[in-house]
N, C-alpha and C positions, 0 to 999 in steps of 0.2 A: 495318513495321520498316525504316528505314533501314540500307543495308549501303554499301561501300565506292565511292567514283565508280569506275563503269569505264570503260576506255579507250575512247576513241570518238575517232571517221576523221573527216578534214579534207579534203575537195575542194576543189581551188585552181583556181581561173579568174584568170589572170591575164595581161595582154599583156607583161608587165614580168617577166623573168627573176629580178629582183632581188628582187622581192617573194615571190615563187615560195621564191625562197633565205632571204629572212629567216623566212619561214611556218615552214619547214624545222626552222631553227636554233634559233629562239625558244618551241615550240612549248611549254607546262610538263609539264618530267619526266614520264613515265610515266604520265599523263592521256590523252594525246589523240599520234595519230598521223595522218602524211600519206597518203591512202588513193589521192590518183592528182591531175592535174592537166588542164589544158584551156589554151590559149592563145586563145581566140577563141567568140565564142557558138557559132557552129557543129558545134566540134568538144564544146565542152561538152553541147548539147542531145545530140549523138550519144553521149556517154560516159555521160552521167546517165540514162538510158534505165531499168539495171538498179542505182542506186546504192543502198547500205544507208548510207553515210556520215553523219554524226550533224549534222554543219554543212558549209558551203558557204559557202567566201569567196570574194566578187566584187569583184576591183581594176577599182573604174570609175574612168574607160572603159576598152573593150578595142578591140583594135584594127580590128575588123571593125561592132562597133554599141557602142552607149554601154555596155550591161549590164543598164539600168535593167528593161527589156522581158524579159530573161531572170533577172532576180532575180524579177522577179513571178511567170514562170512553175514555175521551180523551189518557190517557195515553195507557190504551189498545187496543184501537180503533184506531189511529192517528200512523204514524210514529215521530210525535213532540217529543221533550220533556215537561213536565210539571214541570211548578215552580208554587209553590202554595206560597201566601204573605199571612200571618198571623198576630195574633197580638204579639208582644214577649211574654207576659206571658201563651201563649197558643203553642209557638214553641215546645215545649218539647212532649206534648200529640199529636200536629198535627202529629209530626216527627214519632213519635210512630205509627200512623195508614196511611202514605200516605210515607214513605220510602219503605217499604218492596213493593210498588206497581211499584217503581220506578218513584217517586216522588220527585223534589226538595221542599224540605219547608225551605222560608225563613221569618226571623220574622223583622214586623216595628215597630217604625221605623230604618232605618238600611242606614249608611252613603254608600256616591255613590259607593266608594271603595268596599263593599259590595255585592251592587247591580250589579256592573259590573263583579265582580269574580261570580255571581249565572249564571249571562248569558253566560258568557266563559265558564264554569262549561256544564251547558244542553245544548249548542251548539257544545262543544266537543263530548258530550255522544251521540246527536243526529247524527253527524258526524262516530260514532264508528259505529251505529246502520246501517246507510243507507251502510258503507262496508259492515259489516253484512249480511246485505239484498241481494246484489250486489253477497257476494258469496255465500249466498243460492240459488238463482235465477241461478246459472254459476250450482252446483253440482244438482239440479232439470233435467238440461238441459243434462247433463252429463247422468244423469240417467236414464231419458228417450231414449238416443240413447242407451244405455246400453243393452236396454229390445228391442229395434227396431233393434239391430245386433242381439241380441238371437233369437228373434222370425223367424230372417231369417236364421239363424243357423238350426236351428228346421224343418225348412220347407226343406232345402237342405237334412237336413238327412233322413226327412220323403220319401221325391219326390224321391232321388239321391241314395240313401243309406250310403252317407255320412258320415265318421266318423265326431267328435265334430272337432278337428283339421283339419283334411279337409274343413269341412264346414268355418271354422274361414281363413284359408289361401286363398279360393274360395273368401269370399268376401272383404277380404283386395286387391288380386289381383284385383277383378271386378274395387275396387274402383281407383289405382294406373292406369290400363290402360283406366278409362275414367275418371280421372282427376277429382274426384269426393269425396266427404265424405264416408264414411264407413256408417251412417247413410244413406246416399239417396242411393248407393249401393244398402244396407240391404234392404229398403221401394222398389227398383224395383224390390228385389230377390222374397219379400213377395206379390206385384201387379202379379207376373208373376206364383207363384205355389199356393198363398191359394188362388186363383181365379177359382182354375179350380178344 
């Protein structure tokens, strides 16, 4: 079920104060808010460390290194999105080396219309990513009971003589009459025979 956009934080890396000011001012109503700033790669890799921010704009260059090198890392590194601001007649070569990383590049100067479809843009994809996340995190979890019902499987046949079926009916029942997961079942089945 689709519910309402919610607001998501905007990290500004920018050498250019101005830029910094328009991000600010332009941002679209109650969408999207400025969550903190960086003037310099440096100070950005130091800030972004703990970010929960939803996008990440890069005014390249900045004053200390181009940006290009710390757009890649944030992007790999960060569950953000990255929109990387360039200058228009550089869009085309930027696009060429900072898309295939999963990189927005967008070029100025560029009307609000613009600017506010690049951050709908990387705040959906950021969006797509944290389900993503969400259901790698659920099949991780899945898999490790997985291995923590076999492994008690394995131990009922070794201890019991248990066939594989048996062993699998053993601790589905175990689990049904104490009201319990198949998982914690399994972990009493394994506490109780590879202990001894």
């Amino acid at each position: 079920m689709l519910t309402r956009f919610e607001q998501k934080e905007v990290f500004v890396i920018s050498s250019n104060e101005n830029f910094y000011r328009y991000v600010r001012e332009n941002l679209p109503d109650g969408d999207f808010t400025v969550s903190g700033c960086a003037d310099s790669c440096t100070e950005a890799r130091q800030k972004m460390m703990d970010t929960r921010s939803a996008v990440i704009l890069i005014n390249i260059p900045l004053a200390d290194e181009s940006g290009t090198e710390l757009a890649g890392d944030l992007a790999e590194n960060t569950a953000a999105s990255v929109i990387a601001v360039v200058k228009n007649d550089q869009e085309t070569e930027f696009r060429q080396s900072l898309e295939p990383a999963g990189i927005f590049v967008l070029g100025r100067p560029f009307p609000h219309s613009s600017f506010h479809q690049a951050l709908y843009d990387a705040a959906s994809a950021y969006a797509r990513m944290q389900i993503m996340s969400q259901e790698n995190q659920r099949l991780q979890i899945k898999l490790i009971d997985l291995r923590i019902v076999n492994r008690a499987k394995y131990a009922l046949i070794q201890y019991l003589g248990m066939t594989e079926e048996q062993a699998h009916k053993y601790i589905e029942q175990q689990a049904m009459n104490q009201r319990i997961s198949k998982r914690k079942a399994a972990e009493n089945i394994i506490k109780t025979y590879e202990n001894h």
